[in-house]
C-alpha positions in Angstrom: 1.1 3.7 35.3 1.7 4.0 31.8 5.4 4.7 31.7 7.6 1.6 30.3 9.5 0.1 32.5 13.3 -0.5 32.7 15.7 -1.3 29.7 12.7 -3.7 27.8 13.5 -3.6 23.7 10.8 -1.7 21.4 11.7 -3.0 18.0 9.0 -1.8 16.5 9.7 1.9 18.2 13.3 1.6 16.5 12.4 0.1 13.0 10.1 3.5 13.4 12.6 5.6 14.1 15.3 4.4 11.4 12.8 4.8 9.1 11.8 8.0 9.8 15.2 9.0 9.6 16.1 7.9 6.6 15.0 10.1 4.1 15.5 14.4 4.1 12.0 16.0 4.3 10.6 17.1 0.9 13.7 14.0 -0.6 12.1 12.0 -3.0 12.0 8.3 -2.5 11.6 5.1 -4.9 10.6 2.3 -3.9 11.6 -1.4 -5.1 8.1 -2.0 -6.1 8.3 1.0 -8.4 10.3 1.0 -11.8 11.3 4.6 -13.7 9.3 3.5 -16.4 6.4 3.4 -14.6 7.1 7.3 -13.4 3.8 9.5 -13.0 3.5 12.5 -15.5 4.0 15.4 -14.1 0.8 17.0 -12.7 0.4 20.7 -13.0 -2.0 22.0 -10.7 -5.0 24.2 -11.8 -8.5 25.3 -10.9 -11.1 25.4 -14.2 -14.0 24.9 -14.3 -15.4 22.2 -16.7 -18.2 19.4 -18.0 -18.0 15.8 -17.7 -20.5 13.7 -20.0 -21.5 10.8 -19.0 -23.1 8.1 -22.2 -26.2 8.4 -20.9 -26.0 12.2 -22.1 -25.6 13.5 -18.2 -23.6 16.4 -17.8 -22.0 16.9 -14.5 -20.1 20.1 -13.9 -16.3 19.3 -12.4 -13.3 21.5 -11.3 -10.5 20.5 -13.0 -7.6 19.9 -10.2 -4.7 19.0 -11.8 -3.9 18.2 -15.4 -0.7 16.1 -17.0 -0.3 14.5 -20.1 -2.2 11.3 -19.4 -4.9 12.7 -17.6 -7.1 15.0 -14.8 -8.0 14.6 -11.7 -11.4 16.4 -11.3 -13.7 17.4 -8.0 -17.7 17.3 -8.0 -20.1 18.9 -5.9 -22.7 16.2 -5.9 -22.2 12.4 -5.1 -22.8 10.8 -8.3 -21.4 7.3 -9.6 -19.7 7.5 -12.8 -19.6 5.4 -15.8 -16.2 3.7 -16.8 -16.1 6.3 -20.0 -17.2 10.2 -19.6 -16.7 12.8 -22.2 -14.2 15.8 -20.3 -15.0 19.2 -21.9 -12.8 22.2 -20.8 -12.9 25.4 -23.2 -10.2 27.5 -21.6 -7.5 24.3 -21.6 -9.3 23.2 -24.9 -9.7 20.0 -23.5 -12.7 17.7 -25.1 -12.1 14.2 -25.0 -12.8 11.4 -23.9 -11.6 9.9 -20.9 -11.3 6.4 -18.8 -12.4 6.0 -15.4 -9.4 5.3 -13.5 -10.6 5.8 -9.4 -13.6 7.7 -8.0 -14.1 8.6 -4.2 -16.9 10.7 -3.0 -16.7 13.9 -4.6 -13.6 13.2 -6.6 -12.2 11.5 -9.6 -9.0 10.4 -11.3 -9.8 10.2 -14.9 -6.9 9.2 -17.8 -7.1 10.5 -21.7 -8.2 7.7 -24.0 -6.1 8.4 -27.4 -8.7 7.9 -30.7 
């Protein structure tokens, strides 16, 4: 009943499978749309415990997920809406700064150092 029939072409079922073909597991891949300039800093996983601070003087405590040298991604346990700017404080890393907005989803946050 639900078997294909005969010899009928599945282009989309081969463009699938030279694609996923292609590339080596775990091989990194660039895409046209990205240039090397534009290259993520590398990320460096991690699991402290620290403070956002919001304008309104809010303080929100985050886990710090993974920290570069342009910014954190953090994790909340409450679903709050943050501001565009929040104040990161992180004794252990001796992070306190302040930090842009860059994406929020429910419970998590991508936020990137703003250089004073």
């Amino acid at each position: 009943m639900f078997k294909k029939s005969g010899n009928t072409p599945d282009p989309l079922g081969d463009r699938m499978r030279k694609i996923a073909g292609s590339a080596a597991p775990g091989e990194e891949v660039t895409y046209s749309s990205v240039h090397q300039t534009n290259k993520r800093a590398e990320r460096q996983s991690t699991f402290k415990q620290g403070t956002l601070t919001t304008r309104g003087g809010e303080r929100i405590p985050v886990v710090l997920k993974n920290v570069s040298s342009t910014g954190v991604r953090v994790e909340f346990f409450r679903d709050v809406q943050l501001g565009d700017h929040v104040l990161l404080s992180e004794p252990t890393l001796q992070i306190r700064t302040w930090t842009e907005v860059m994406w929020q989803s429910r419970g998590a946050a991508g936020l990137k150092f703003v250089h004073t």
